[in-house]
C-alpha positions in Angstrom: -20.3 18.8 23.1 -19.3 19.0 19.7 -22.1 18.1 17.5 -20.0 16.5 14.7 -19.5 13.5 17.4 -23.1 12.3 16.8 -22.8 12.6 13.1 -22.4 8.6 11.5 -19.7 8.4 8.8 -20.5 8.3 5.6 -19.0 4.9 5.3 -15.8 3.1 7.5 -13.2 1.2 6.2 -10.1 -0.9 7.5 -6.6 -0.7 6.6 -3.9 -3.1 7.8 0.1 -3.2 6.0 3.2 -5.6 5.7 1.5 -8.5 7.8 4.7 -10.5 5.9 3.5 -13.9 7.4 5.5 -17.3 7.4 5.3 -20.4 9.1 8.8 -19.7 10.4 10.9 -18.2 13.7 11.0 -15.0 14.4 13.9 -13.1 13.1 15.2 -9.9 12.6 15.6 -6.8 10.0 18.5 -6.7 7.5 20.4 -4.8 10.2 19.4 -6.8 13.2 18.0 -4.2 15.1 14.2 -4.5 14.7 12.6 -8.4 16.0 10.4 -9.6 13.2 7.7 -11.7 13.9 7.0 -13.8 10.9 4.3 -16.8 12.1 2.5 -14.3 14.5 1.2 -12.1 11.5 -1.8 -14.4 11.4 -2.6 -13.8 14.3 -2.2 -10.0 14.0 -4.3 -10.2 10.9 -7.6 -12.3 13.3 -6.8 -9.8 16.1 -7.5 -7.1 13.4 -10.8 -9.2 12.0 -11.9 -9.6 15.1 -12.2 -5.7 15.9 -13.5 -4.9 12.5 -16.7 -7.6 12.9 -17.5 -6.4 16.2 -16.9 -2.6 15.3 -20.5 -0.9 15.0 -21.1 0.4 12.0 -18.6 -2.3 10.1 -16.3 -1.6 7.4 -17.5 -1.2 4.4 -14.4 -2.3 3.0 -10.6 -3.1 3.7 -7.3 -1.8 2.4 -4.1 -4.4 2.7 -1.5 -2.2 1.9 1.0 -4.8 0.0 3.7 -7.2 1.6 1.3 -10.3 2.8 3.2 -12.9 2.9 7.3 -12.7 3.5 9.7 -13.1 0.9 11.2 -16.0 2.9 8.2 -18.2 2.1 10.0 -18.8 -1.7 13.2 -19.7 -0.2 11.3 -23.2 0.6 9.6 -23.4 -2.8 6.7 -22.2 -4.9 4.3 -24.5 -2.9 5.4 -23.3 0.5 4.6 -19.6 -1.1 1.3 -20.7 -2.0 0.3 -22.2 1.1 1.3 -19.0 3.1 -0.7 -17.1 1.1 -3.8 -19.5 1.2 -3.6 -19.4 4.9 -3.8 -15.4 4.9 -6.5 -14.9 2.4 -8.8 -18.0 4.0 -8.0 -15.7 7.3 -9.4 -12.5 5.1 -12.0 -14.1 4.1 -13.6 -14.0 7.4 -13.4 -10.4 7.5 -16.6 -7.7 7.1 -16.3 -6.8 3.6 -14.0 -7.2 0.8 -10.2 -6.5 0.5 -8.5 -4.2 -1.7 -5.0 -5.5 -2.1 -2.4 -4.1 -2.7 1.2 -5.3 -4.4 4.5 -4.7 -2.4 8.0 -6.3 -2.6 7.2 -9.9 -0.9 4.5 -10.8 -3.0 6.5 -10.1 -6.2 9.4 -12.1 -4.4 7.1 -14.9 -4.4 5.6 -14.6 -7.4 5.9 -13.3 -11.4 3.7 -10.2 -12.2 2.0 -12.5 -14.7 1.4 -14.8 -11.7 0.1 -12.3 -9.0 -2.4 -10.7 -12.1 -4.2 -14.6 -12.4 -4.1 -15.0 -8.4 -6.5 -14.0 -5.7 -4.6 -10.6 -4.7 -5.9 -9.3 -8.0 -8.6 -7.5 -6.4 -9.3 -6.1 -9.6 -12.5 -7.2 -10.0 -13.4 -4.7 -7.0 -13.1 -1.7 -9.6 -15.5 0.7 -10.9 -17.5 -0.7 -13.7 -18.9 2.9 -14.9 -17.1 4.6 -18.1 -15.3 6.8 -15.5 -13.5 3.6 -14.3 -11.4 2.7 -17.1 -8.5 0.7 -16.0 -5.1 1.4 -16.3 -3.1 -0.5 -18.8 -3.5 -4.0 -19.1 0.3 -4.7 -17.6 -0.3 -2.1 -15.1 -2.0 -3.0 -11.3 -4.1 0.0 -10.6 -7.4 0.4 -10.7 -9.9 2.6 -8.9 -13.4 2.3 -7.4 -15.9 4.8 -5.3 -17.3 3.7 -2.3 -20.2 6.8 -1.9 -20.5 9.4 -4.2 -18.3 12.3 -3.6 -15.3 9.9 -2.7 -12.8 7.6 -4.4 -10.0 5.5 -3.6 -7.0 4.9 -6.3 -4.8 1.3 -5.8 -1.7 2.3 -7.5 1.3 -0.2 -8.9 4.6 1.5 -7.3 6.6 -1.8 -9.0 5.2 -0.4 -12.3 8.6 0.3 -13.4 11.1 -2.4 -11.3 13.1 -5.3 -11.1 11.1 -7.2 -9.3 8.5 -10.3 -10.8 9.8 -9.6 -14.2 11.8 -12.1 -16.9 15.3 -10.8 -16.8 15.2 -11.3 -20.6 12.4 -9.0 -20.8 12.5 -5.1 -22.5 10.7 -3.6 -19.1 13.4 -5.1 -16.7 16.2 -4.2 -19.0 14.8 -0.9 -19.0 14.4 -0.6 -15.0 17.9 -1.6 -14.3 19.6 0.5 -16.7 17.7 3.4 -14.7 18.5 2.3 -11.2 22.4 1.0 -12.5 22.2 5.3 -13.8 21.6 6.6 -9.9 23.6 2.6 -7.4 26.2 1.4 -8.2 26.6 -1.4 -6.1 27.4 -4.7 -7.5 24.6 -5.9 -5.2 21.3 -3.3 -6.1 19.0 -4.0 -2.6 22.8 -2.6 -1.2 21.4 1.3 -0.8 23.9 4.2 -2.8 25.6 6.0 0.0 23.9 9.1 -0.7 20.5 10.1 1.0 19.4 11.6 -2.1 20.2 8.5 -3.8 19.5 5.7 -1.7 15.9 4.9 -2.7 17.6 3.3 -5.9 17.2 -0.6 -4.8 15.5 -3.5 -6.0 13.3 -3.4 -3.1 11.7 0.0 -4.3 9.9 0.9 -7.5 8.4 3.5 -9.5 5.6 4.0 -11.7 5.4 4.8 -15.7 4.4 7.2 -17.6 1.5 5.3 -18.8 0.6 5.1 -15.6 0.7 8.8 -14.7 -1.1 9.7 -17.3 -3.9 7.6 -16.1 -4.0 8.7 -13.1 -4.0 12.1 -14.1 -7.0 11.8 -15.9 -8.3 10.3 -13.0 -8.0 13.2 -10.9 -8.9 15.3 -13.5 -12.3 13.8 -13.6 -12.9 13.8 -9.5 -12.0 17.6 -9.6 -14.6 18.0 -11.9 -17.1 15.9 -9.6 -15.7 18.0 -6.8 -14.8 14.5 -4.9 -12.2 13.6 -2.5 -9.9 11.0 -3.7 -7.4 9.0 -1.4 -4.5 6.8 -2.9 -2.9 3.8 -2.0 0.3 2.3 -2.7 3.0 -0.2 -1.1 5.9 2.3 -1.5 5.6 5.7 -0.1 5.3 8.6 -2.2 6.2 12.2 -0.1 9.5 12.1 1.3 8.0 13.5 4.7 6.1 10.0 5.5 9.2 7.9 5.3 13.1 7.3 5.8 15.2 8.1 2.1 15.8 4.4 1.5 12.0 3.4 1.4 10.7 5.9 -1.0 9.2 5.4 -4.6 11.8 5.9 -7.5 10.3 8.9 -9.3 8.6 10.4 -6.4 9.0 13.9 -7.7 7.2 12.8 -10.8 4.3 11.3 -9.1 3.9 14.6 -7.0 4.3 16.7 -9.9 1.4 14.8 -11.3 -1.6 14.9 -8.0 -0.1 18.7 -7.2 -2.7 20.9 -9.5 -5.9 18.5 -8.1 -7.7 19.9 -5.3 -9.5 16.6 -5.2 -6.8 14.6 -3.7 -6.8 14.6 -0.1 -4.9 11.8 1.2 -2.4 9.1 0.1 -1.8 5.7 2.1 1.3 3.6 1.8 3.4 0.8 3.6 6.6 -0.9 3.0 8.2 1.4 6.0 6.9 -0.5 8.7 7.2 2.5 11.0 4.8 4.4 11.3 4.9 8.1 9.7 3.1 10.8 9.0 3.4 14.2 7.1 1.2 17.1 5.3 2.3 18.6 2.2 2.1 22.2 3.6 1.6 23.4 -0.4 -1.0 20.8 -1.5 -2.5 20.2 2.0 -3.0 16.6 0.9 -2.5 14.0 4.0 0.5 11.3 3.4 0.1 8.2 5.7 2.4 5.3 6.4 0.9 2.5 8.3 3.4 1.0 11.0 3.7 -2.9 9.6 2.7 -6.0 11.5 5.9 -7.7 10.4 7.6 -5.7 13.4 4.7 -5.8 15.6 5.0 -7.6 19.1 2.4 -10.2 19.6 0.8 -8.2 22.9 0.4 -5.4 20.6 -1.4 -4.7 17.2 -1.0 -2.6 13.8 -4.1 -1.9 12.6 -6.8 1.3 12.0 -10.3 1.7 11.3 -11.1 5.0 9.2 -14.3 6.5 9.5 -15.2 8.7 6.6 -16.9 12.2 6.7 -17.9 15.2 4.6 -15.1 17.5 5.7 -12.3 15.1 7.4 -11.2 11.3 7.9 -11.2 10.2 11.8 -8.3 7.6 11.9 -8.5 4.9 15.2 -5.7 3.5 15.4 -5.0 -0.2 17.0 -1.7 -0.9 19.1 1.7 1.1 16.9 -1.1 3.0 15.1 -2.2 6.8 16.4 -5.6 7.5 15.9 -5.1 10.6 13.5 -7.9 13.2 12.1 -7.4 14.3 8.8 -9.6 17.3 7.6 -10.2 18.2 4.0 
């Protein structure tokens, strides 16, 4: 038997993506292929409670990887947006520990950016207060926190630089289209360029600043110096081998450019896809993880993982879509 079976984690956590729940029909995806079931996502979102409070040890903490409630909820109103995402976070709140949230398309569809940074999925609060936690900038959502020593997790904010949630009026939006209008140039931008290379230039996708880089650079700078293992999170996928062209963040290369030189990055966690997808950077040996979505996830089934954390790997158990995975350091 293999000894490292009997060894407890050093801590667990939960991780669940694109639960886009609405009190509405089920429908289908913008090319009416893929069944979307919008009013089942609550009930995704207990089924995956329910596992995580009866999982022995608990979670010590949960990621929700961005896209809570569906974009559709604003077509009825501001109020009907807020009451879908009162009825998701009074579900989380019955959960094991707390949530690290993360921001994807849909929430900044229902709300500003200057809205969602005074509402409850500002799980800001969550961060590191030690001098090694200084937040990004002020504008910017990503913060970072440790759970044990020798590990930390990094919520990124892959709308940094993006349409979406901003005054049209504003310099940063001006700024984001003339840089998406440079690569699509379709009168309508969520209409994808025709080219592969290309066609992650949509509204629906984002990218991150320099500001924001930098910040995370120096982030990693300081966990390769503590010799830790640091995992990042974002909505939009980041490597181009964990999800299809249209789905990947703007300025990808950039943002691989910047982890590449930091051995202490081992893994980085994304949705938006709602397929699942997985791929290894053969150069950086850093893990790249896209969590299938409940939005697309039948009710007899599930989209969910617990992660249970160890010294030299990450032993992924997966729920329904999800494969359990192992990912060593």
């Amino acid at each position: 038997m293999d000894r490292r079976s009997e060894e407890p984690p050093l801590f667990t956590f939960g991780v669940i993506a694109d639960i886009q729940y609405a009190d509405i029909d089920d429908g289908y995806n913008y090319t009416r292929t893929t069944r979307r079931y919008y009013r089942t996502g609550l009930q995704q979102l207990k089924k995956a409670q329910r596992s995580w409070s009866e999982s022995d040890p608990k979670p010590d903490f949960i990621l929700q990887l961005g896209d809570v409630i569906d974009g559709l909820n604003a077509a009825s109103g501001a109020s009907e947006s807020e009451r879908a995402l009162d009825a998701v976070l009074a579900e989380f709140g019955y959960g094991p520990g707390p949530v690290h949230h993360v921001w994807g398309n849909h929430e900044l569809y229902n709300f500003s950016r200057s809205a969602l940074m005074r509402s409850r999925l500002n799980s800001k609060a969550l961060a590191d207060k030690s001098p090694d936690g200084s937040p990004a900038r002020a504008d910017i959502y990503a913060y970072q926190f440790s759970p044990v020593p020798g590990f930390r997790f990094v919520v990124i904010d892959s709308y940094d630089v993006g349409l979406l949630g901003r005054e049209e009026s504003s310099e940063r939006y001006q700024d984001a289209k003339n840089l998406i209008q440079q690569y699509n140039k379709n009168q309508d931008l969520n209409c994808p360029p025709d080219t592969d290379d290309l066609s992650r230039f949509t509204m629906f996708n984002g990218g991150f600043s320099q500001d924001q880089l930098a910040w995370l650079d120096s982030i990693l700078s300081s966990a390769d110096e503590k010799q830790e293992k640091v995992t990042i999170v974002s909505h939009v996928p980041v490597h181009p081998g964990s999800t299809d062209s249209v789905c990947l963040a703007w300025n990808f290369e950039e943002f691989l450019a910047t982890i590449r030189p930091h051995r202490s990055v081992v893994c980085c966690m994304a949705g938006h896809v709602h397929d699942g997808a997985y791929h290894q950077d053969e150069d950086t040996r850093v893990h790249h993880l896209t969590l299938d979505g409940v939005i697309e996830t039948p009710p007899h089934s599930a989209a969910f993982c617990t992660v249970a954390a160890y010294s030299d790997r990450m032993v992924l158990k997966g729920a329904g879509r999800v494969m359990d995975r192992v990912f060593l350091f």
